[in-house]
Each structure stands twice: as structure tokens, then as C-alpha cells.
DRENDOPA-615701 format. One record per residue: x, y, z of N, C-alpha, C in turn. Coordinates in steps of 0.02 Angstrom, whole numbers, padded with zeros to 5 digits, always signed. Example, Ala and Ser with C-alpha at 12.3 -4.5 7.8 and 13.67 -1.06 7.14 Angstrom:
+00660-00284+00390+00615-00225+00390+00660-00165+00390+00642-00112+00354+00684-00053+00357+00645+00002+00394
END
This chain:
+00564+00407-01566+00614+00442-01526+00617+00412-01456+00672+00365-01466+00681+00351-01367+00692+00408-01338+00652+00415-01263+00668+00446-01202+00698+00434-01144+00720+00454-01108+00724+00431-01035+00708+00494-00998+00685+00496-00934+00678+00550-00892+00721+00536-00835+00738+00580-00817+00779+00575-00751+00741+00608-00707+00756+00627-00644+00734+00673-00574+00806+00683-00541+00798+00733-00534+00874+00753-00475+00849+00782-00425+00835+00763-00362+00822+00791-00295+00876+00834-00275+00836+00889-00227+00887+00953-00209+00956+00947-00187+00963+00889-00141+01032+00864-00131+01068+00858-00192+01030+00835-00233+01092+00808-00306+01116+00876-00328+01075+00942-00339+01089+00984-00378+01125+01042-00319+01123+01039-00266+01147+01091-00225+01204+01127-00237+01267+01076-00243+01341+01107-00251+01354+01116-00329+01397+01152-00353+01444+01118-00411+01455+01054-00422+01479+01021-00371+01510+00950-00374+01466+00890-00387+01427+00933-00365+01353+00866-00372+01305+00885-00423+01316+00941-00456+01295+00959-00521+01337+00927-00576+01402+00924-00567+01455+00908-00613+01428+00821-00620+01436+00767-00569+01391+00713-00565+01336+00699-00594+01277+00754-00589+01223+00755-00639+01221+00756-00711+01277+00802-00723+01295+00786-00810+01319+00741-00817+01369+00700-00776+01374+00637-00813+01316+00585-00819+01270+00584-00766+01233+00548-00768+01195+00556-00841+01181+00623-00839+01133+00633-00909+01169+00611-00970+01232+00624-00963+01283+00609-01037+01250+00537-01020+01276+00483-00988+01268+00408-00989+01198+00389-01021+01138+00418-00992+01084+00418-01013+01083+00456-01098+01099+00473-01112+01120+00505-01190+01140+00453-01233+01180+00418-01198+01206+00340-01233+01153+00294-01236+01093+00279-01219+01053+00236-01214+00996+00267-01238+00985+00326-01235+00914+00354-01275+00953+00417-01337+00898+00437-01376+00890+00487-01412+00887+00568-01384+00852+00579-01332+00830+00610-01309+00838+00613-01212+00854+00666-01167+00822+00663-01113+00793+00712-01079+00748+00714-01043+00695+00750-00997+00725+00755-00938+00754+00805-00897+00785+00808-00838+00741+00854-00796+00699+00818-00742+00671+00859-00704+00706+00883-00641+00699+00944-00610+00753+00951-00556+00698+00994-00492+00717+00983-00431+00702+01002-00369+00731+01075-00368+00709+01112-00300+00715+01170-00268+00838+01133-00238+00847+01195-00260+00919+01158-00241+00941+01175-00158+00969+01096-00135+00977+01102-00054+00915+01090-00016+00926+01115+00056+00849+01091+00102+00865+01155+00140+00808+01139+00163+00813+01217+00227+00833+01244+00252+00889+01326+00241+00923+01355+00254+00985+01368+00191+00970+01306+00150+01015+01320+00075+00962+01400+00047+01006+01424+00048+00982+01503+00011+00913+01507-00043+00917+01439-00110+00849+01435-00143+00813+01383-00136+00826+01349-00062+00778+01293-00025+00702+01331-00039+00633+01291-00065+00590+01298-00032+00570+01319+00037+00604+01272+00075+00588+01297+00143+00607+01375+00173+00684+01359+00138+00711+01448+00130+00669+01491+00111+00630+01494+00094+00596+01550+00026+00523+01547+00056+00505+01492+00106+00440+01500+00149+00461+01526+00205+00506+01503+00236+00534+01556+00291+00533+01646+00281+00575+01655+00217+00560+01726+00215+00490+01740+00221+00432+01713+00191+00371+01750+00164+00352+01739+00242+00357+01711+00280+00336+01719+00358+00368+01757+00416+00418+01778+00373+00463+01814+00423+00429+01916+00387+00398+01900+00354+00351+01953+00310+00289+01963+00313+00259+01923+00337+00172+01911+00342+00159+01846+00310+00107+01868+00284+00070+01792+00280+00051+01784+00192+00071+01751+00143+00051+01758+00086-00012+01719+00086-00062+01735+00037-00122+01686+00025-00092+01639-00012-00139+01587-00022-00116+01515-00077-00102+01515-00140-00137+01571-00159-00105+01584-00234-00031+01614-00250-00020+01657-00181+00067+01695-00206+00100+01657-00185+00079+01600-00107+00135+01555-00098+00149+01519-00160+00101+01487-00193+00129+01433-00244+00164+01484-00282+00162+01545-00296+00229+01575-00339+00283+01565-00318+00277+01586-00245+00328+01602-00205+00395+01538-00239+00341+01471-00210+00383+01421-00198+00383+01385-00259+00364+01399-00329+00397+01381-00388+00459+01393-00401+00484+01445-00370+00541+01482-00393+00591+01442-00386+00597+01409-00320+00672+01376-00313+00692+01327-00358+00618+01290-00388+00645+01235-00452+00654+01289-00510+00653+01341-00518+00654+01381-00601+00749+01407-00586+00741+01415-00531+00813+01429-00504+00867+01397-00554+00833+01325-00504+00893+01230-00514+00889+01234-00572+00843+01242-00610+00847+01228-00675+00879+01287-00720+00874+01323-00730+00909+01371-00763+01001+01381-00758+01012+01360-00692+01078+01331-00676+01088+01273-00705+01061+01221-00694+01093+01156-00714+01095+01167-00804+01034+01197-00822+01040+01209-00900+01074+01237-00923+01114+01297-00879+01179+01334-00916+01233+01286-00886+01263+01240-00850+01314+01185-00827+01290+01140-00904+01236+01132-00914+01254+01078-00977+01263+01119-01042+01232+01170-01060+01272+01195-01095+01337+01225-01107+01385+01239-01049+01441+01238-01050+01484+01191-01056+01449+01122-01044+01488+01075-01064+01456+01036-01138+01430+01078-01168+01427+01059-01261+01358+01033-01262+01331+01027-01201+01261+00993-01240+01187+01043-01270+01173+01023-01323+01118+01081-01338+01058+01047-01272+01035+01107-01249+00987+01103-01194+00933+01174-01195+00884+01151-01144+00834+01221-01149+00796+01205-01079+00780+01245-01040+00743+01243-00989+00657+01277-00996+00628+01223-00964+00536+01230-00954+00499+01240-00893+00481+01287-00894+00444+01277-00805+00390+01217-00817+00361+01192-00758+00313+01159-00759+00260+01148-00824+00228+01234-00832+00186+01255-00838+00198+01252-00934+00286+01273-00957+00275+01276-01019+00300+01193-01051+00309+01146-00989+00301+01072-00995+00236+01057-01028+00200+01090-00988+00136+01057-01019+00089+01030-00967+00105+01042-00901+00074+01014-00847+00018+01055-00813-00034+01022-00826-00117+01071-00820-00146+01028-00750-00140+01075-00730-00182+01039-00640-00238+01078-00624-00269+01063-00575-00322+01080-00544-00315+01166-00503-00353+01199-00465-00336+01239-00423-00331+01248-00356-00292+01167-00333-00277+01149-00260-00221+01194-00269-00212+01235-00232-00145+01284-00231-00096+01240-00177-00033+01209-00176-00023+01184-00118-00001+01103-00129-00066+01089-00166-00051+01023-00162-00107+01000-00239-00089+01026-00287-00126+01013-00360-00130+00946-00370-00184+00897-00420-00172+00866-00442-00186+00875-00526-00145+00836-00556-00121+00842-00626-00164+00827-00659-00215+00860-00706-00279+00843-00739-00266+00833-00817-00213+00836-00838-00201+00846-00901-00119+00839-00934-00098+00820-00993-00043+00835-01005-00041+00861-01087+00005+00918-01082-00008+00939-01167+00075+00959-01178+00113+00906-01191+00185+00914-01196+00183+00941-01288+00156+00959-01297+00181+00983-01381+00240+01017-01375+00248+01096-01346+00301+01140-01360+00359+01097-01298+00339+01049-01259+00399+01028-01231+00442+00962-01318+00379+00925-01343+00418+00896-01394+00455+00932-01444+00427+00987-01477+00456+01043-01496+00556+01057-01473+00532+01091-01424+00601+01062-01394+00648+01036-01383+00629+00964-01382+00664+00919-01392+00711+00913-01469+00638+00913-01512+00676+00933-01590+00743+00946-01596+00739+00988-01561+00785+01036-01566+00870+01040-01508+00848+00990-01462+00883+01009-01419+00909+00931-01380+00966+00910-01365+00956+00852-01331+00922+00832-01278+00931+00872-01232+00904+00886-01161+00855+00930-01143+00800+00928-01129+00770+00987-01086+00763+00975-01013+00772+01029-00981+00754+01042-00903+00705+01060-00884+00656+01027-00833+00609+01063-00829+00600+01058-00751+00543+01108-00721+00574+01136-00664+00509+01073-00629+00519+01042-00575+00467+00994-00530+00430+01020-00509+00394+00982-00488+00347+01028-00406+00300+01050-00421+00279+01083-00522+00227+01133-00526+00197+01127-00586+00145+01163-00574+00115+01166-00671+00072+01231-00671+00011+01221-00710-00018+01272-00694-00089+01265-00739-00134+01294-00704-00234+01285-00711-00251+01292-00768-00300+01273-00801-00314+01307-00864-00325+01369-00892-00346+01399-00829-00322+01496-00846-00261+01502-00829-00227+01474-00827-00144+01486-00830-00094+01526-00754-00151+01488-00712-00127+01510-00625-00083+01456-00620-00027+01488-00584+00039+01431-00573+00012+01400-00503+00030+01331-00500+00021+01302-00416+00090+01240-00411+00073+01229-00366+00142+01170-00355+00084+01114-00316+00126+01045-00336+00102+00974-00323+00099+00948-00258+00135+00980-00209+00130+00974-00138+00189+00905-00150+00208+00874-00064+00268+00828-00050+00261+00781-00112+00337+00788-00116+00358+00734-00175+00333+00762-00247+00318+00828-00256+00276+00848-00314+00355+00835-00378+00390+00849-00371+00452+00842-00428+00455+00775-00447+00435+00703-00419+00435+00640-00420+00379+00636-00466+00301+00658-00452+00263+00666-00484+00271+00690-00548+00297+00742-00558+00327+00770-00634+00343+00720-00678+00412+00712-00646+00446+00663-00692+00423+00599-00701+00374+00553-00663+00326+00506-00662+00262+00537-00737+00232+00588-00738+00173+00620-00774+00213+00621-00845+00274+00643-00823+00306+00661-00920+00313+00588-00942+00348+00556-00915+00400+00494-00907+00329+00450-00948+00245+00451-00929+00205+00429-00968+00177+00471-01015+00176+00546-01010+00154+00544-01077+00191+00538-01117+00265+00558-01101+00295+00556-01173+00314+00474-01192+00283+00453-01144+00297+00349-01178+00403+00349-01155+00403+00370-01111+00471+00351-01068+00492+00266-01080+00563+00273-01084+00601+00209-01095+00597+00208-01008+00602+00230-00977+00610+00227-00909+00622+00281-00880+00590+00315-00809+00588+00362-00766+00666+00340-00701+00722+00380-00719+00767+00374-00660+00743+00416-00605+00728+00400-00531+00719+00442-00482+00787+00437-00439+00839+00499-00462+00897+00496-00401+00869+00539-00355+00910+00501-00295+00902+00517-00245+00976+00520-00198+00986+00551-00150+01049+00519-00124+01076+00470-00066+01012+00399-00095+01028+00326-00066+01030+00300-00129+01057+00247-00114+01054+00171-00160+01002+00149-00198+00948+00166-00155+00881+00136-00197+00867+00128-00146+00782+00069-00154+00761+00052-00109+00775-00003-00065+00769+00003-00008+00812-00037+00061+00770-00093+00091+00781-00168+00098+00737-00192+00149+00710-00147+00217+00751-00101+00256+00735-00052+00286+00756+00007+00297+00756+00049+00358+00810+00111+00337+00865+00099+00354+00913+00110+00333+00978+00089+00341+01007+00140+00424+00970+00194+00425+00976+00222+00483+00961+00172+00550+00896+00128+00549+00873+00096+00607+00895+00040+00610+00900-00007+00533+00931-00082+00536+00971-00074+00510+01050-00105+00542+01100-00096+00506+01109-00144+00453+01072-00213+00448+01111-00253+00406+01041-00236+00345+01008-00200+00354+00982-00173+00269+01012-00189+00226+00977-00208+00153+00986-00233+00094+00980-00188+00051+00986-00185-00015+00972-00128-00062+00939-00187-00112+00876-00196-00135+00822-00224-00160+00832-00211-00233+00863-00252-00288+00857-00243-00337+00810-00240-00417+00765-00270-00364+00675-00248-00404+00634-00273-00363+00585-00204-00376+00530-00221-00322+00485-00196-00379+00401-00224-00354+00355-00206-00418+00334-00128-00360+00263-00115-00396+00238-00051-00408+00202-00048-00347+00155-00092-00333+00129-00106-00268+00180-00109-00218+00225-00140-00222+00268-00139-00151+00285-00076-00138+00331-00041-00193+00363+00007-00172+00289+00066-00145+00227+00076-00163+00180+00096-00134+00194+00095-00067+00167+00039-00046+00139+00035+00028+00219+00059+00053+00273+00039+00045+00338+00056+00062+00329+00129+00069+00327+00144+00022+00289+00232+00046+00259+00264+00068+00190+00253+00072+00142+00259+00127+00151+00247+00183+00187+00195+00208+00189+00189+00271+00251+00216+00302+00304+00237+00273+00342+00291+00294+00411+00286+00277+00424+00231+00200+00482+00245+00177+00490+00293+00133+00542+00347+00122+00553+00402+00100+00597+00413+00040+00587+00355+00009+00618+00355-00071+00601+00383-00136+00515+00372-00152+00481+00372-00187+00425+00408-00165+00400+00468-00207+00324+00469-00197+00270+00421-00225+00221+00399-00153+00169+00335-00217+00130+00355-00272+00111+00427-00263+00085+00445-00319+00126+00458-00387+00180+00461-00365+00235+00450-00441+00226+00378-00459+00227+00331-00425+00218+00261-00427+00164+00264-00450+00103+00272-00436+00057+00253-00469+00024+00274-00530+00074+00344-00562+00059+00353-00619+00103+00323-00676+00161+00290-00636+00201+00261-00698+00159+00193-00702+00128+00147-00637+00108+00108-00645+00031+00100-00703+00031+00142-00695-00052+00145-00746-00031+00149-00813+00018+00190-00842+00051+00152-00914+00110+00108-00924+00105+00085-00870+00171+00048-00861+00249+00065-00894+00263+00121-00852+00323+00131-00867+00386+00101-00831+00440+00087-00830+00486+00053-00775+00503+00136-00743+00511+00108-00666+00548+00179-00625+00602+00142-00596+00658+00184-00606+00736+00143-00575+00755+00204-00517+00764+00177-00439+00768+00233-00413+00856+00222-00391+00898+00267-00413+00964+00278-00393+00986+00334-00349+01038+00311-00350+01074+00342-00308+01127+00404-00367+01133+00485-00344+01179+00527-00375+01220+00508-00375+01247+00495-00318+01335+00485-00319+01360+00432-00295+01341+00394-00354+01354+00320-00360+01339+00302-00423+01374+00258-00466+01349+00217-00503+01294+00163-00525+01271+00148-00447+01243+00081-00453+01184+00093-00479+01159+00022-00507+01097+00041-00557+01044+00051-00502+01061+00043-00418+01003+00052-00401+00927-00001-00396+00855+00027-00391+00802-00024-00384+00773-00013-00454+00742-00054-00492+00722-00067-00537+00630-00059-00507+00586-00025-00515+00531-00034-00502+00471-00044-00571+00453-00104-00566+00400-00129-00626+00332-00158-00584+00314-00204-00643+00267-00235-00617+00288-00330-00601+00265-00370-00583+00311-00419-00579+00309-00465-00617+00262-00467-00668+00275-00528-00733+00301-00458-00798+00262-00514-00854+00305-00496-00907+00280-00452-00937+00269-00421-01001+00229-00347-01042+00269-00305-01046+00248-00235-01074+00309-00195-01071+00328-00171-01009+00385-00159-00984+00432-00144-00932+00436-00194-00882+00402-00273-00893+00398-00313-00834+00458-00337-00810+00448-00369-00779+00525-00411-00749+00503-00462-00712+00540-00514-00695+00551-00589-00658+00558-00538-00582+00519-00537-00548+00525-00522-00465+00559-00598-00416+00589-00606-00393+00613-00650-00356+00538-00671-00301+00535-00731-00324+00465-00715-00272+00493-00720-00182+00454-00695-00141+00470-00664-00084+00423-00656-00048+00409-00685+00026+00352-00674+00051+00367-00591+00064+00403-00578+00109+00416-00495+00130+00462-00473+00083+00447-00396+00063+00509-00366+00031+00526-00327+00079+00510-00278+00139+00546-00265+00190+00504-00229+00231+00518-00194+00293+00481-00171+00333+00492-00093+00321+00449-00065+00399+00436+00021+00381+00401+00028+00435+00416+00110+00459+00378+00132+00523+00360+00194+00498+00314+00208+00558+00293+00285+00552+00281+00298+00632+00312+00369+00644+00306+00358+00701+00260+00429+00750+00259+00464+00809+00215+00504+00818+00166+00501+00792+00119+00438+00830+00034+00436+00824+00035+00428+00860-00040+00456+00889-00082+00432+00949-00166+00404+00933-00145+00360+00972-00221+00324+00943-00253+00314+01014-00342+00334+00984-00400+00334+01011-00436+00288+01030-00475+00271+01085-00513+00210+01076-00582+00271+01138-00645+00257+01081-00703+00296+01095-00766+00258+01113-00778+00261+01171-00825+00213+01196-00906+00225+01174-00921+00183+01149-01027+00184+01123-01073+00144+01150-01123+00144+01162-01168+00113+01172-01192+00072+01129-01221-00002+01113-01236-00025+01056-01266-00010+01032-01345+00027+01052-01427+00073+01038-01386+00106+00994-01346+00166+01025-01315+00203+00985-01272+00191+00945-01244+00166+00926-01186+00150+00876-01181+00201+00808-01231+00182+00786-01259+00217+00711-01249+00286+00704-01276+00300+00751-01286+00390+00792-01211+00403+00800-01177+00365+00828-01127+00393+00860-01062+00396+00793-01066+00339+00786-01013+00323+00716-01026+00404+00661-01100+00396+00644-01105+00479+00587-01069+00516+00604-01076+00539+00692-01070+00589+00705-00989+00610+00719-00962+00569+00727-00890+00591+00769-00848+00588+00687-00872+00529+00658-00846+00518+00576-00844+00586+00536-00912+00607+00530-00942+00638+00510-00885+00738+00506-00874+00720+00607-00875+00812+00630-00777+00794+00607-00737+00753+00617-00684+00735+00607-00672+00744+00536-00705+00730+00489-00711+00752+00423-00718+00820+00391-00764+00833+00428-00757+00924+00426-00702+00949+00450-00682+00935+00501-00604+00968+00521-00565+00956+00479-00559+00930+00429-00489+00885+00395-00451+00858+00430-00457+00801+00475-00405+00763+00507-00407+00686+00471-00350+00688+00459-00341+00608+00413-00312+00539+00492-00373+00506+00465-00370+00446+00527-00348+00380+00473-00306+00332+00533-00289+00279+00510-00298+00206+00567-00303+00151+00559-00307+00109+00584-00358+00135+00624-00413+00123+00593-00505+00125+00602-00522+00063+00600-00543+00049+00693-00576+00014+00675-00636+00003+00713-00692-00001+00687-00767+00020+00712-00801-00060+00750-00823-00076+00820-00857-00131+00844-00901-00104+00867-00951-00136+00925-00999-00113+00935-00992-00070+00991-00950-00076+01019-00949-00047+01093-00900+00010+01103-00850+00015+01040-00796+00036+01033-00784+00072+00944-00746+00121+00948-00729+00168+00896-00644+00161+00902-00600+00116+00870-00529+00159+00878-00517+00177+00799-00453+00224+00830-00413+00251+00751-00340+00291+00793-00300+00295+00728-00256+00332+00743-00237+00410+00715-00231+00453+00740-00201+00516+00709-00139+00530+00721-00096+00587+00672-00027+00601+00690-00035+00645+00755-00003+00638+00793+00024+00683+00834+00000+00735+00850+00012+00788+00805+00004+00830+00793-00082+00879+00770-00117+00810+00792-00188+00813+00789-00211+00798+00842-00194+00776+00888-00199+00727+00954-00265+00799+00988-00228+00853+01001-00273+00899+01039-00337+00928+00999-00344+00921+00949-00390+00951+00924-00446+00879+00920-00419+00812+00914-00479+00761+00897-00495+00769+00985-00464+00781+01024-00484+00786+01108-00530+00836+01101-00494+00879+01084-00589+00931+01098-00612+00932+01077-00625+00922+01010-00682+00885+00985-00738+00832+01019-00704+00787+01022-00739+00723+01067-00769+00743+01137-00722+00783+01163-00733+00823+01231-00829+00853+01206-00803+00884+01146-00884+00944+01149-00950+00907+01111-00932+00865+01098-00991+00788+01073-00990+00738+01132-00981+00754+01201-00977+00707+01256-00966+00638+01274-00913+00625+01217-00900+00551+01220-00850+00540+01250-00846+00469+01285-00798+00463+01321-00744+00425+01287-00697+00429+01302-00631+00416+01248-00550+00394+01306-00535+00365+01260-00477+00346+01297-00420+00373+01249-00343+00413+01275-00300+00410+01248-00232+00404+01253-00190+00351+01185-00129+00335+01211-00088+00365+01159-00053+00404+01186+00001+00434+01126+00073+00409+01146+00121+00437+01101+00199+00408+01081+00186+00324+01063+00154+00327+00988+00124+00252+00962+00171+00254+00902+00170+00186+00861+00219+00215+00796+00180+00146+00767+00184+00160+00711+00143+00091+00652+00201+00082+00624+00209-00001+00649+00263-00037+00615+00233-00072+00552+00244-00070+00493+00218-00109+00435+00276-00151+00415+00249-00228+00358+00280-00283+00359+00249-00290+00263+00278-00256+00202+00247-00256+00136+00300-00320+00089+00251-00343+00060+00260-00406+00006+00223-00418-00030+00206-00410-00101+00173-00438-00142+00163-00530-00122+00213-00564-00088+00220-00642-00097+00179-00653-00033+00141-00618+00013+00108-00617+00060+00047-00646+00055+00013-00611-00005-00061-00619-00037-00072-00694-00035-00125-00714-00003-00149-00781+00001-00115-00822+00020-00055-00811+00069-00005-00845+00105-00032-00854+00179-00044-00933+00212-00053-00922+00300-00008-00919+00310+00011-00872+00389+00040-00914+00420+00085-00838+00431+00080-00765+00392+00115-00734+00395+00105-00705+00466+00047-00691+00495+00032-00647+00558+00050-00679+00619+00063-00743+00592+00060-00782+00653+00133-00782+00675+00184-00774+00615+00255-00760+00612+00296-00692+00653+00218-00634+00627+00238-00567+00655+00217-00578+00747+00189-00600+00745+00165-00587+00812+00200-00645+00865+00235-00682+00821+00289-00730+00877+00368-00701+00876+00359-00656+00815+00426-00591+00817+00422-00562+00869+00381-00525+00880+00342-00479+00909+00345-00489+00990+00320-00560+00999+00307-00572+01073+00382-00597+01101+00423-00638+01059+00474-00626+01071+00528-00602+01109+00512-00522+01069+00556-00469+01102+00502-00416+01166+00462-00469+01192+00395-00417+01227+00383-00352+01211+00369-00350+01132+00332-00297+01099+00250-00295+01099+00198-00282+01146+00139-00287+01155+00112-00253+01073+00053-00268+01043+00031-00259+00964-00028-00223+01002-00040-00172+00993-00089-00121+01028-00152-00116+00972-00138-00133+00914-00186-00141+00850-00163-00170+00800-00181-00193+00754-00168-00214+00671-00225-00191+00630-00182-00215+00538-00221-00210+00504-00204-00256+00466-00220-00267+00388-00194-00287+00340-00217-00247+00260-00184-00269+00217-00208-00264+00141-00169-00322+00113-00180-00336+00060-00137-00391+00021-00084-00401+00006-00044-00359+00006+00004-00338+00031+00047-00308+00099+00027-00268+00138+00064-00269+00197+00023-00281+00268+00052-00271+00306+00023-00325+00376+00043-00246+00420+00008-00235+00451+00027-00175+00500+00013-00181+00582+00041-00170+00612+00052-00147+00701+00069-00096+00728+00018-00067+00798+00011-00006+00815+00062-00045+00869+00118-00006+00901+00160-00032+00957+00161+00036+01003+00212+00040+01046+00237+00081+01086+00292+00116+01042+00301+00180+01046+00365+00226+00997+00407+00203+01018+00422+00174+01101+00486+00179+01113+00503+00081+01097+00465+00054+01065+00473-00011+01043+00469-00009+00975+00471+00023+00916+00482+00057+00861+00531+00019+00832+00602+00040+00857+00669+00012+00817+00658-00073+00828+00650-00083+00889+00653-00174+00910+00588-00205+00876+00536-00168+00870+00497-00225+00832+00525-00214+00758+00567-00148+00725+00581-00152+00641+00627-00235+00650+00675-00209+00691+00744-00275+00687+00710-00344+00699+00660-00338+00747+00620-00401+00740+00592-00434+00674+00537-00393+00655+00518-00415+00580+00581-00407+00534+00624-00369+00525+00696-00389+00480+00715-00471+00484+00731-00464+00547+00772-00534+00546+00715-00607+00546+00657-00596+00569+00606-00654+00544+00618-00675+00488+00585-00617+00459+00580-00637+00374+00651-00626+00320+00697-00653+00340+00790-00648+00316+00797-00578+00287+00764-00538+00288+00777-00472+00229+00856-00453+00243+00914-00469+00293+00975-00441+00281+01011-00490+00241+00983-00554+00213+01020-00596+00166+01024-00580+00104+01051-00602+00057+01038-00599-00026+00977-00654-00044+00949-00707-00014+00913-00729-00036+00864-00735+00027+00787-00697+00019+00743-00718+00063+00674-00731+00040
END
């Protein structure tokens, strides 16, 4: 039995009109498989009436729910989408049936908030199918082995349809969205952006991580582990969109154009630390600040440990709390905030000289001072000034040709 899975993000399903769009998409997909799996989002964004965010707003404008009723709370808006979009396709002739998470088959852990997926037992979703062309099933959620509902935390509906899309051995996972696919950059900051017609599994990763907003990587990295193809499109549009594989051949591979850069990416509101040590101490000091920062739950990035010196970066929004901290362990510390991490991702990078030396004559260029770096084998990263953000993206754009058809 061929499959395909789709994803429809809340934008796609919000109106009529863009519901009406979704059935065609699924009819088209009907033509190419046996079967399809339509996972769907909370419909709209914040302030749409069955937004998630909508539906957390009330419970705060009420008190305070614990972690177990929020994740009820905020299942609801995908059981919503779905129960709608499943009566829209059955009005227009198709046999269909809608699944929450939970009677998908999706068994997670008891992170309330932010689950991860420990299991998959799609029987009564194949069942289903039997029987039905289409099933809907709602994103975002599943539920424990005593049968407590939770949701997957950001990007959890991507994850879904990524988790089914392998167990059920998917012809391919569509992730619409309402862009094109994936972009040499954001089309908001660089105007002459590209729309990337395959990128492998690793790229589109770090593309995500570092703060492009197409894909969740953890959807990526579960199609990548059975190698499923993910095509990320656009609703309201035709175009086929990015093709995401791996970059040789096997099942779902493809010919990648080889490419030193496939495109850039920022993230922005960080402030980064630089914590002064003694060399005697180092050892001492490193446990300890590592150590009490860990207990808080603050997630640090661009760490990097010498002898005399401790830096890293946090969001923003952590800035005062790693201060008093450090303040009440008496270390002395330096801090610079409104920072933004410009990243530079390519699979064609790996074991290539000559790339840093490229970024950093971009860079100096446009007198963008590089306040830190990093690397992985893929992408090349720089801590800058926020308000040098857009000029170093257009910098690394136009270095490495990403607004051409061939770079």
C-alpha cells in the first residue's frame, strides 16, 4: 500500500479558502499514492479563536493550569482542525476518518510540554486506512503508556507527520507551509533569495537550528534515520517546492548539486559572556559555574573554555539570571548583549580550505567586527553586533552566489 503524508500548518487550515486548497492538494496526492495520512496544526496563530496560543491565553487569563491540564488544554486546537478539515473532505466525496494523536498510535514519554516519541503502534490507524482513503490526524500530541495525553512542544505537528511518514514506510512526508520551501535565506532580510530545490537532511538541520523556520530538525532527523524523502511546500502554490533527502543514491536519494554553501541564517537576541579565571583555578571554576548553570536550565551556545577565560552565549532572555548567578559565585564577568549568530550551512564545506577565510574577508569588508566563531562540518558560525545582523546575512549571500541559479 503506497502512502504519502502530508502536514498542513495553521495558516493552511485557518479559512475555508485555504481549506478548500488543502483538498486539492490531498486529491493530487490521491493520484500518486493509494492511501493518505493528513496531519493538521491548531488552526490560525494567536488571537485566531482555536489558536493554541488562543486557548493558553484563556487558561491565564483564569489561573494557572498544571502541566498535565495544559497539555489537554492545548491538544484541543489540533482535534478542532481536524475534525473540520475531515468533515470538508467528506463533503467533497472522499471516504475519510479523523485520529487524535493518541488513537494514531503515538506513545511518548511524560515530558508534558515538550514529549518525546518513544514508540509507534499505528495498527488501528492502518485499520483505518482499510477502510478509508484519507485519515486525519491531529499534530502536536500523543499520549504515555498509561494513556496521559501530552503534546511534542515547537514544531511538534512536523514531528508527527515525520514519526508516521516512517513508521508507516511513507512514499514521502509533504511539509506545507505558507513559503515556497526552503530559501538560500529569508526572503524577509535578503531580497534576491533563492528557493533551493534539494537540499539533504543535514543541511536543512543546521538551517534550522540556527534559526531558519521551515522545518522542525527533529522532524528531519527522524525521517532521516529511515530515510524517508521530506518535500517542504508551499499551500498556495503549486510548486513542488524543496525536495529534502540524503545526497547520494538508496532509497529516497537524489543527485544534490554539489555546493560549497547552501545558504545562510541568523538568530538574533543573544548576549554573550566572557568570565574571567585564574589558571590554578580553572578546573574549580569551569565545574562550578557549568555545573550551577545546568541546574538552572539555561541552554548555552558558543562555549568556549581557555585558560584564563570562560565565554558562551545565552538568549536574551536569560541574560539576568546567568548575571546573578555569576554575581553570587563571585566571578568576574564581562557582558555584551544585542549579539545575533550569523551562520553560513553546506554539506560541500566539509574538508574544503579556504571557507573561513572567505567569511571573514565578507565580513571585514562591510566592517562587521566577528566577536566569536564556531564550526561543525557543515556550518561555519559568527557572534556579530544585532545591529550588523542583516549586513553580515547580505554579505555571506552574495560571497558565496546563493542569489544565482548556479552556485
Amino acid at each position: 500500500m503506497k502512502i504519502i503524508v502530508q502536514k498542513f500548518g495553521g495558516t493552511s487550515v485557518a479559512e475555508p479558502a485555504q481549506r478548500e486548497r488543502v483538498c486539492g492538494h490531498i486529491a493530487n496526492a490521491l493520484q500518486r499514492a493509494d492511501k493518505v495520512v493528513v496531519v493538521v496544526s491548531a488552526m490560525g496563530r494567536a488571537g485566531s479563536p482555536y489558536a493554541t496560543d488562543t486557548l493558553l491565553s484563556l487558561l491565564r487569563e483564569n489561573g494557572s493550569g498544571n502541566a498535565r491540564e495544559t497539555d489537554l488544554l492545548m491538544a484541543c486546537g489540533e482535534i478542532i482542525s481536524g475534525i473540520i478539515l475531515s468533515a470538508k473532505l467528506r463533503e467533497q466525496g472522499f471516504r475519510t476518518c479523523f485520529l487524535t494523536g493518541a488513537q494514531a498510535g503515538i506513545i511518548t514519554d511524560r515530558t508534558f510540554g515538550d514529549a518525546r516519541i518513544q514508540s509507534m503502534q499505528t495498527e488501528y490507524l492502518l485499520t483505518c486506512l482499510q477502510e478509508n482513503d484519507v485519515a486525519v490526524v491531529a499534530g502536536f500530541q500523543g499520549k504515555t503508556p498509561s494513556g496521559e495525553i501530552t503534546t511534542l512542544g515547537r514544531g511538534g505537528s512536523d514531528t508527527t507527520a515525520s514519526a508516521l511518514g516512517a513508521a508507516l514506510n511513507a512514499e514521502v512526508v509533504e511539509i506545507f507551509t505558507d513559503v515556497d520551501g526552503v530559501m538560500t535565506a529569508d526572503p524577509k532580510l535578503i531580497q534576491d533569495a533563492r528557493l533551493l530545490s534539494q537540499v539533504t537532511y543535514n543541511e536543512i538541520c543546521q538551517l534550522a537550528r540556527e534559526g531558519a523556520k521551515v522545518v522542525h530538525p527533529r522532524a528531519v532527523e527522524i525521517a532521516m534515520e529511515k530515510n524517508i524523502p521530506l518535500r517542504v511546500r508551499s499551500t498556495f502554490s503549486d510548486s513542488p517546492g524543496t525536495l529534502v533527502t540524503n545526497r547520494g543514491g538508496g532509497a529516497g536519494g537524489c543527485d544534490v548539486q554539489e555546493r560549497l554553501i547552501t545558504g545562510v541564517t541568523s538568530l538574533s537576541h543573544i548576549t554573550q559572556f566572557r568570565i574571567s579565571k585564574k589558571p590554578e583555578d580553572a578546573i574549580k571554576a569551569e565545574r562550578e559555574i557549568f555545573h550551577r548553570l545546568a541546574e538552572e536550565g539555561v541552554s548555552l551556545d558558543f562555549i568556549s573554555i581557555q585558560p584564563e577565560e570562560i565565554r558562551f552565549t545565552v538568549k536574551e532572555e536569560n541574560e539576568s539570571l546567568v548575571q546573578s548567578l555569576l554575581e553570587k559565585m563571585g566571578y568576574r564577568f564581562h557582558i555584551l548583549p544585542h549579539c545575533a549568530k550569523v551562520a553560513a550551512v553546506g554539506a560541500g564545506m566539509t574538508g574544503k580550505p579556504g571557507v573561513m577565510s572567505r567569511v571573514v574577508d565578507a565580513l571585514a569588508a562591510e566592517n562587521i567586527a566577528i566577536l566569536q566563531s564556531g564550526d561543525s562540518y557543515t556550518s561555519l558560525w559568527c557572534l556579530v553586533k544585532e545591529n550588523d545582523m542583516k549586513k553580515a546575512l547580505m554579505a555571506l549571500h552574495k560571497e558565496f552566489s546563493l542569489g544565482t541559479k548556479e552556485h
